[in-house]
N, C-alpha and C positions, 0 to 999 in steps of 0.2 A: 562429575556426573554421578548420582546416588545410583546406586546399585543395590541388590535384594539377594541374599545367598543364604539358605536355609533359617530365613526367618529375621537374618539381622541387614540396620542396613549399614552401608559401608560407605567410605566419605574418601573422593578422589583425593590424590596426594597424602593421605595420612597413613604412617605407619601400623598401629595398633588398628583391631576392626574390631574391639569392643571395650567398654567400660567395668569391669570386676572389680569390686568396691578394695578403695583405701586404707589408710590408717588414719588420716587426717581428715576433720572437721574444719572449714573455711568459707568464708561466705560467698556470696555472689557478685560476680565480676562484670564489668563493662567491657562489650568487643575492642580490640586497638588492633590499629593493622599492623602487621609482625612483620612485616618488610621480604614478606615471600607473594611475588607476584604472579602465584597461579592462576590459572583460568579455573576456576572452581564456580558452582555454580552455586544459586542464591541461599539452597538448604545446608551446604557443607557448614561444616563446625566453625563458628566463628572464635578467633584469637583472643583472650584476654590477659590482659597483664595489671599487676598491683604492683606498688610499692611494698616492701619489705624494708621494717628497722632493725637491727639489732646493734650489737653494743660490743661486737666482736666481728670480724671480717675473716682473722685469719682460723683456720682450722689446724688445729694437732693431729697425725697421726701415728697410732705407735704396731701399726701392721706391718712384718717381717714382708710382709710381697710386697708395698707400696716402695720405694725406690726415693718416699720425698718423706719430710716428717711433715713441713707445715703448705696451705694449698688455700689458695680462696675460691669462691664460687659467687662468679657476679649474680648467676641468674639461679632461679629454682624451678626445674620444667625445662624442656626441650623440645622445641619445634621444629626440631631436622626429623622427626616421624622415624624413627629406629629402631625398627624392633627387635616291781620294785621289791623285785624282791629277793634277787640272790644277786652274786658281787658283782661290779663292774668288768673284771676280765672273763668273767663267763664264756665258753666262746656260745655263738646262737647257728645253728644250721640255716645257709643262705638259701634263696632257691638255686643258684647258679652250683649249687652241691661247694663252694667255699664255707670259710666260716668265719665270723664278726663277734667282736667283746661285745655285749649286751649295753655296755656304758656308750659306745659307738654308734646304736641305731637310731634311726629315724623313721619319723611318721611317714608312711609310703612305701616302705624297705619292703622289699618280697621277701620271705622267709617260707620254710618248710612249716606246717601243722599238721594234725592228723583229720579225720573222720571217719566214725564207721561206716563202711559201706557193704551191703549184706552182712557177714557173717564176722568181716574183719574190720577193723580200726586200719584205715592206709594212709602213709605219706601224700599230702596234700600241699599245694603250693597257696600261701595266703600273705596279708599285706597287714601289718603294724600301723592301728589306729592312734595309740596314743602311747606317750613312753616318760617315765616321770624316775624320780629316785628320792629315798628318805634316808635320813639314820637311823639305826634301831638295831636290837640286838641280833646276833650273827649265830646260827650254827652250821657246822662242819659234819657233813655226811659222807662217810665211807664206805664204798662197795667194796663187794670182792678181788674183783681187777684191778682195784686198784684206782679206781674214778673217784673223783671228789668233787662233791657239790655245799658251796659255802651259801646260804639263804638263810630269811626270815625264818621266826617261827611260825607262821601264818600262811608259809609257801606250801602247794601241794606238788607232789608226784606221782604221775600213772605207776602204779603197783601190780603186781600179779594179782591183786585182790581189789580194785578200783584205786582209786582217788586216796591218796592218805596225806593229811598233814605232817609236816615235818615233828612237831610234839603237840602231843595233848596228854589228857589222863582220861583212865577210866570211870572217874567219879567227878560231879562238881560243874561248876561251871567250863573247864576246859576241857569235857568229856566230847570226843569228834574224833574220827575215825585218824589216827596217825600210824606213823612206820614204827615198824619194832625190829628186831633182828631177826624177825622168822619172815620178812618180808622182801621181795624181789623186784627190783625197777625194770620197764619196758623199755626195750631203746635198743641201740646199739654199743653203747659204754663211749667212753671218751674218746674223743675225738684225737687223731697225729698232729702232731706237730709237722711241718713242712721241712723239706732238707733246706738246706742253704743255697740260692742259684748263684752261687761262683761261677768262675774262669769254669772250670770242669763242668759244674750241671749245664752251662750251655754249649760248650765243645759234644757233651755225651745226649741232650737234645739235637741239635742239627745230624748229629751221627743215626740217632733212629729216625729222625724224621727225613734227612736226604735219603739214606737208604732204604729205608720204606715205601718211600711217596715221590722219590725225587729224579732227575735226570743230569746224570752226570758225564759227558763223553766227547773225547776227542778222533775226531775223525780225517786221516791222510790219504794225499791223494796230489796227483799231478794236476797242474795248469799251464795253457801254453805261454810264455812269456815270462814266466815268474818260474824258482827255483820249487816252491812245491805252493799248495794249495791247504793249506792243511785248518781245519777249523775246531773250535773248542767249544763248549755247550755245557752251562748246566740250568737245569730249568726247575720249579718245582710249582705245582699247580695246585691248586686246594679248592673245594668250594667253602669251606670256613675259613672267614678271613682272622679270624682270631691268633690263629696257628700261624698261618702267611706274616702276620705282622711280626707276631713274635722270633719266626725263624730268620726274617730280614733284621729285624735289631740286635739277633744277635751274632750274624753274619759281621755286622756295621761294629759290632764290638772287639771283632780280629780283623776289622777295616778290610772288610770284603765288600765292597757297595754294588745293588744290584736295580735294576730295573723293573718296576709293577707295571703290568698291561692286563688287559680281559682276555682271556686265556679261552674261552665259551660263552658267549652269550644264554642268557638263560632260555628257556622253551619247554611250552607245555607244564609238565610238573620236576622239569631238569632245572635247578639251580645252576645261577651263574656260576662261573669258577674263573677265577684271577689265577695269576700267575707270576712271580718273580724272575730273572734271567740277566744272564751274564756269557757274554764272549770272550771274556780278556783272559788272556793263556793264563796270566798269572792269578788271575781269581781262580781258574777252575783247579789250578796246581794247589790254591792255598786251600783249596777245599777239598779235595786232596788227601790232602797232607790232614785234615783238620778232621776227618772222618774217616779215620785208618783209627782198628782196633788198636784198643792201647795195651802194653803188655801186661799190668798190673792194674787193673780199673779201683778207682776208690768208692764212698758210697754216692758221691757225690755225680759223679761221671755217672754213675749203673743207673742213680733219681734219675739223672734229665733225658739217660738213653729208654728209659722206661715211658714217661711221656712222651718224649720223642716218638717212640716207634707206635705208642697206644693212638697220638693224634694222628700220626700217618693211616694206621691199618689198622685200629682196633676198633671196637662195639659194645656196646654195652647196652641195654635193651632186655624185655621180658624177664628181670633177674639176670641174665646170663650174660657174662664177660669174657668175649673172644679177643688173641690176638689172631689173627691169622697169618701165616708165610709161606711159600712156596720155596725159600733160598734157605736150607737148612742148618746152613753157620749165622743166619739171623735170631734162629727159634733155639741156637744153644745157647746166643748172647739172653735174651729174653729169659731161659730158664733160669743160667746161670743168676744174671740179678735179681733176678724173684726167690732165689735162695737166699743170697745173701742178705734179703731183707723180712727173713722169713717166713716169706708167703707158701700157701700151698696151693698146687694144679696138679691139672693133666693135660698130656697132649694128644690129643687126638687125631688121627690122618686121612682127610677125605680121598679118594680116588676120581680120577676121570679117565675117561676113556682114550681123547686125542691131547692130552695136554699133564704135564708134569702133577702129582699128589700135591697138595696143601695140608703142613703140617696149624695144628689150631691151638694154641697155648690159652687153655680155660682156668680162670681162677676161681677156687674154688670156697667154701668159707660163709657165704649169705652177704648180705649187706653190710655187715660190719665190716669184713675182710673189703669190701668194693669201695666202700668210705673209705679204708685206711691209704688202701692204695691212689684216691684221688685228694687227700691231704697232703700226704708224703711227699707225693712225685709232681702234684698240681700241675695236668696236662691242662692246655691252654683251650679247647673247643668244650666251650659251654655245654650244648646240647648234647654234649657225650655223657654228661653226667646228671642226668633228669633221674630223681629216684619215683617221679608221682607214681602214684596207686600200688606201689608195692606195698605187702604189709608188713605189718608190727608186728615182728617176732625174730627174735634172736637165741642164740645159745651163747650169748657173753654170760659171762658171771658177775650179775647184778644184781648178788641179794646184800641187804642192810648189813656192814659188820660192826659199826658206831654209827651215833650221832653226838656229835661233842658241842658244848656250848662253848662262845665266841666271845670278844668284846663286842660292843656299838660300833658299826664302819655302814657307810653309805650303801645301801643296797638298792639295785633297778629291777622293775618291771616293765610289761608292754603288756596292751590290748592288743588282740589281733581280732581277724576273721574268723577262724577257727575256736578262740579261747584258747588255744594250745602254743606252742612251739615248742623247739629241742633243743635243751639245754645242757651242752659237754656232752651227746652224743643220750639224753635221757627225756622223756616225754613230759614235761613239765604244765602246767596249769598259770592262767590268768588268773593272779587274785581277783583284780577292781579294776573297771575302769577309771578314770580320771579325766572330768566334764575340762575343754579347753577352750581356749576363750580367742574373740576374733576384734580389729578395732576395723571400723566403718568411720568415712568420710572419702578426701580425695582418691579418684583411681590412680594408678600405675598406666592403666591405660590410657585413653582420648585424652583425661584430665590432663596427663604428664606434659601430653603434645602439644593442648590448646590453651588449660591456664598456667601461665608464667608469672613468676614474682623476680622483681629485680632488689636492689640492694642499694637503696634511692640515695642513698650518702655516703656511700661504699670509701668513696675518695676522704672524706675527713672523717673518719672513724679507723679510716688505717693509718691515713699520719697521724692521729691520737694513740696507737697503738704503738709505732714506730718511736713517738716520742718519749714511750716509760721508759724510768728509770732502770736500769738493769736491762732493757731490752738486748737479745745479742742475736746477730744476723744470722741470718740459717736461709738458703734458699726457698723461694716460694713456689708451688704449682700452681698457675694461673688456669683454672677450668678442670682441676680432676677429677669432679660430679658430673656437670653437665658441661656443654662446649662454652666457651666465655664469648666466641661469635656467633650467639645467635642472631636470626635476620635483624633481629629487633634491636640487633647492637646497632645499627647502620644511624638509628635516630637517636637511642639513649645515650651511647657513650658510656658507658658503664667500665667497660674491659677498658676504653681507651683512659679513662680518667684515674683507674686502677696504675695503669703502666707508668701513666706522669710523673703517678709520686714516687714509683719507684724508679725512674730515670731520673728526679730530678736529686732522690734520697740516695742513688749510686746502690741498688738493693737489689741483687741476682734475682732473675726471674726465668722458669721456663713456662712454655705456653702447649698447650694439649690442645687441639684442634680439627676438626674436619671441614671448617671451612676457607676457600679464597679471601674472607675478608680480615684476618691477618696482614694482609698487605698491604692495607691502609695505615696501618701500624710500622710499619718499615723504616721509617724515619727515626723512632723512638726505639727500637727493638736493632737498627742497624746500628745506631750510636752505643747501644750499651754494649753489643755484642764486643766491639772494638775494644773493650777493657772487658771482656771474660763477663760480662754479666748477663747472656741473653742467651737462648738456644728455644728451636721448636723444635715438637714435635706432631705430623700430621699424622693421622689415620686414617689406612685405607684397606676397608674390608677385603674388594674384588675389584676388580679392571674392567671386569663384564658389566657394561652397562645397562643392559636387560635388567641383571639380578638386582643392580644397584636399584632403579627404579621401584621394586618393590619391597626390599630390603630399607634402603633409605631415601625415602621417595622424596623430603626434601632437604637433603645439603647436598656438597656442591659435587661433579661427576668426577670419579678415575681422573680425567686428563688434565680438568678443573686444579686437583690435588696436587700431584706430579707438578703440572707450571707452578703454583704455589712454592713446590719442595726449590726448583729450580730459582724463582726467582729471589727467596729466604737465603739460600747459597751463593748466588751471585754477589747479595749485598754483602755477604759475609756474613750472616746469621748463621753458626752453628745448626744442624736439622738433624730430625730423625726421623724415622717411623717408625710406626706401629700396626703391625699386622693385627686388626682387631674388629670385631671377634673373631677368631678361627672355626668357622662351623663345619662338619667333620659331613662329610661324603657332600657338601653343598659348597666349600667355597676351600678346604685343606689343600685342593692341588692346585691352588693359585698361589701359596705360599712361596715361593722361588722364582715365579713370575713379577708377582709385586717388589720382591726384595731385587732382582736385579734391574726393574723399572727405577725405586727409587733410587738406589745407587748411581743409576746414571742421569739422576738428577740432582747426583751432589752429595747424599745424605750421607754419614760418617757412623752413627749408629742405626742398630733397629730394635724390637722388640714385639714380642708377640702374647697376646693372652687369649687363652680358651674360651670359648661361648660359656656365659655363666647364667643361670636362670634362676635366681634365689628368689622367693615369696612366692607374689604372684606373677610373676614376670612369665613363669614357667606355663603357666597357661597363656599370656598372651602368644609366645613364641609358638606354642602348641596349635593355636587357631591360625598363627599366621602360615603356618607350615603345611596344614592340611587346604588352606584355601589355594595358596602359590604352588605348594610341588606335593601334591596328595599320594604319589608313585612313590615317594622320596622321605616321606614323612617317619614310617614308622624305623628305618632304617635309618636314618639321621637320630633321633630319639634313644636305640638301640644303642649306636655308640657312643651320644652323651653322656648316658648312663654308663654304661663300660668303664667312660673315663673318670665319673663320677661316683664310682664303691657300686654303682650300682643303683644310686640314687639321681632325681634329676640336678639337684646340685649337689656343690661340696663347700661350706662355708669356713675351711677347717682351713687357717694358717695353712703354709707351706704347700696346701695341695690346690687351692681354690683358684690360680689362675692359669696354671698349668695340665691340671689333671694327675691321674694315675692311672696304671695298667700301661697295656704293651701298645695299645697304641696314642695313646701319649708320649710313649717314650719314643715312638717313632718320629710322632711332629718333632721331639725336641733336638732327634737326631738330625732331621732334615733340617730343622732350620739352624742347627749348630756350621753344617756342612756347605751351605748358601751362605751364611756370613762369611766362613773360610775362604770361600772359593770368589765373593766378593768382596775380601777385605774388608767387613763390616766389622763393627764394635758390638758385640751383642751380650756382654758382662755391667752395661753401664751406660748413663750421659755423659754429656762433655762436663766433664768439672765445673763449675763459677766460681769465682771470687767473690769472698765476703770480705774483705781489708779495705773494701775502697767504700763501705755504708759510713753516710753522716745524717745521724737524726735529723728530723725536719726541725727548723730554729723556731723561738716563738715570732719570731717578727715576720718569717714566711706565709706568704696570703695561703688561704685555704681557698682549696676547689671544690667547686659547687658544679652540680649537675645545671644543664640547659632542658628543662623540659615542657 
């Protein structure tokens, strides 16, 4: 049934709900039926599919996250509906008050800029249009502090006297306003470097943050029947889950495991607040035991009790940076490591009338000192460290004492909103922008769903392959792009004439799947397993079949999957699964659910990957999000980003299918602890054997497609 949702229209069973132009140019296609028997009505998007040549089947991959080197892909398209100029380590002021190499960003990235607004130039939150880098010669600028900025000669810096180039002269062609040594940069000066979070920075976090924010206590008492009653409790409740996450991982790292529940429902303008808890005598002993002053604190323990106790109870807002306490052996711990890291305060003491004084530990210092201490210590709740509309004025000591010339090394720029950003804690200038360029043809979207190309001679182009000289066996991935069952395999045969050669060639294969029809294949895939050559693996998002419906409106359901996993195990097929994607406040707490379903459907391994949005993908997820859970949207997005630097993807080796931050470290803790507790394999697949591959002979008939 077409449907109408602010202007677009929408086509039953299909994943994506619009077309955003491609990178590829392709012609025009004839409908074929795709062997998915929907009731769709006559306007929906009709199926097409082509033949595809090429001259290579198999794929290379030399990506550190892939788990395979080589992989083929029968089909192209999926019908399961699824939806420059100062150096490279530069650091750049994030908006999240973090800080990022300038070699690092990306087009999208929030950063800090300025604008004037009445009388003052203020910190401004703006977004990086474009980001490019050259070679060319380098100079070295030293402040008084001690700051150093390595740039172009072409780069400008906000000065006590406007805008100045890094060099020019007074006379000639390179006559333009540049810095001299009588001249002073705007900013806050350089940015800290961050402590180390060791064993200690999160023993000396959980210690300010339980004791600040938390509930820790055992309570005795008789019961009739039983020898005593006696109960244990520690609770801690937050409404920034940032902090939450962070304190349970690192609980989970002195193997304290604790329970998340909604602790308050949200109402009116009261944010929700979650909560973590634990009744087991011996958690509460080890915590305990784990936030007891230590007798000799090092700097490390003082960092993380610092954040600690600031994400617990601290503020920061109108300029002004409060701790506050009521328990006065807390506010000696506080001053104490604000000595040793040579901050300066005051503390001030409120009175009340029916209730104990509150001592207030103020840092004092301007913006500089409020940076240093969210570098150093890097408390975990974002919105504690907002610096917008504060102004541009410092008392660092940033006037010019050199500018030294450099070799040629790679130097980066960025467009912003602003023209501005802050560069090592210094007000820095947009050269140029840089025009980027976009390729048009097939979409990401309806395209990906509706036209499909197969791989029309797939089968004798891979035993041509198998048959070179020097060939040497190496497991394959059958379907790592797209699924190798799609509906449309049920007529092509594509996947199945794929398996032949390599059942008949004795050539390890695993298979990547979300769909039942695998098991048409059973026969071929049960035979090889029996000598080590076969293993699946199926994926399965969620269990919720609601979600599933709109998520992957057509492959096959949760239970569908599961019998699949069962009946792959029965014949003796090796299986696994794959928790995939992991989408974070919309499908994360079904993770331990799915992994103890497949398990007891046999499976031996699992594995899980992050929701990844690279190109345009990230707007279709974005439309699908707002149309299905519009409550849900912007807080699912929020954490994506979280997980992703802060960007909506991460395309970067090592981080791209897991994430970063604290709460990725969470997923990876929870699903390390669900394998444990399931006896899962989660380092790996089942092995195959390559010793048992024989080239295909010249006198072997070749296989030809039926179409």
């Amino acid at each position: 049934m077409r449907r109408s949702i602010t202007g677009k229209q929408l086509f039953k069973g299909r994943g994506a709900l619009s077309n955003p132009p491609g990178r590829f140019d392709l012609q025009s296609l004839a409908p074929v039926d795709d062997g998915w028997y929907l009731e769709e009505t006559p306007d929906s998007i009709p199926t097409t599919l082509e033949p595809e040549r090429a001259r290579s089947v198999i794929s290379t991959n030399d990506s550190p996250d892939i788990p395979f080197e080589r992989s083929i892909n029968p089909y192209r398209g999926c019908s399961h509906g699824c939806t420059y100029c100062v150096a490279g380590d530069t650091p750049v002021l994030m908006s999240d008050g973090r800080t990022r190499p300038i070699s690092e960003l990306r087009v999208g990235d929030e950063i800090y800029g300025t604008r004037r607004v009445g009388q003052f130039r203020r910190y401004v939150k703006s977004r990086v249009l474009a980001h490019w880098s050259s070679i060319k010669p380098a100079f070295r600028t030293t402040l008084e502090n001690g700051t150093t900025l390595v740039s172009g000669a072409d780069h400008r810096f906000l000065s006590d006297r406007g805008w100045k180039f890094v060099t020019g002269t007074e006379q000639g062609t390179n006559r333009r306003p540049h810095l001299t040594t009588s001249n002073k940069l705007m900013g806050t000066g350089a940015f800290a470097a961050s402590v180390e979070k060791g064993v200690d920075y999160r023993s000396g976090y959980l210690c300010g943050m339980i004791r600040g924010d938390g509930l820790l206590a055992s309570y005795s008492y008789s019961r009739p029947g039983r020898s005593h009653g006696n109960q244990h409790q520690f609770r801690l409740a937050l409404c920034d889950q940032e902090a939450l996450v962070r304190a349970r991982n690192y609980l989970l790292d002195f193997e304290i495991s604790t329970n998340g529940y909604l602790f308050q429902a949200a109402a009116g303008n009261r944010r929700a607040m979650h909560a973590i808890r634990t009744h087991s005598f011996a958690n509460v002993a080890s915590i305990r035991r784990l936030i007891a002053w230590p007798l000799s604190p090092n700097a490390q323990w003082s960092a993380g009790f610092l954040a600690g106790i600031f994400d617990a109870e601290g503020s920061f807002s109108q300029t002004v940076f409060r701790i506050p306490n009521t328990d006065p052996e807390i506010i000696g711990w506080i001053c104490r490591c604000m000595r040793d890291f040579g901050f300066s305060f005051v503390v001030e003491q409120v009175h009340f009338e029916h209730r104990k004084p509150m001592d207030i530990v103020r840092l004092t210092g301007g913006l500089k000192e409020h940076l240093r201490f969210f570098h150093t210590f890097d408390p975990a709740i974002l919105r504690k460290l907002d610096i917008t509309g504060q102004a541009v004025k410092s008392d660092a000591r940033l006037g010019v004492v050199s500018i030294e010339p450099l070799k040629a090394m790679r130097l980066y720029d960025i467009t912003t909103e602003t023209e501005d950003f802050i560069a090592n804690g210094v007000i820095s200038h947009n050269c140029y922008a840089r025009p980027s360029h976009a390729y048009m043809g097939l979409s990401p979207g309806l395209d990906f769903e509706t036209r499909l190309f197969y791989k029309a001679d797939a089968a004798r182009v891979l035993e041509g392959e198998l048959s070179r000289p020097g060939y040497v066996c190496k497991p394959i991935m059958l379907g790592a792009n797209t699924d190798p069952y799609q509906p449309v395999e049920k007529k092509m045969r594509v996947t199945r004439s794929i398996l032949e050669v390599l059942a008949r060639t004795r050539h390890p294969v695993t298979v990547i799947t979300k769909s039942a029809l695998v098991l048409r294949d059973l026969d071929l895939l049960a035979d090889m397993a029996r000598d080590g050559l076969a293993s699946v693996a199926v994926s399965v998002t969620s269990l919720d079949p609601n979600l599933k419906r709109t998520l992957e409106p057509r492959a096959a359901s949760p239970q569908a999957r599961l019998r699949t996993l069962a009946g792959l195990h029965a014949a003796g097929v090796p299986t696994g699964v794959m928790v995939a994607p992991v989408i974070p406040a919309l499908t994360d707490h079904e993770m331990e659910d799915i992994l103890a379903a497949a398990a007891a459907a046999g499976v031996g391994w699992a594995s899980y990957v992050l929701l990844r949005l690279p190109y345009e993908i990230k707007d279709l997820f974005a439309e699908w999000l707002a149309q299905h859970y519009p409550e849900r949207a912007a807080h699912v997005m929020s954490l994506v980003r979280a997980m992703r630097d802060g960007r909506d993807n991460d395309p970067n080796f090592g981080s791209r299918m897991r994430g970063t931050g604290p709460f990725a470290l969470l997923l990876r803790n929870r699903f390390r602890m669900a394998c444990a507790r399931l006896k899962l394999a989660s380092s790996g697949r089942d092995a195959l054997r390559t010793t048992l591959f024989r080239a295909p002979g010249p006198g072997q008939a070749q296989l030809h497609l039926d179409i």
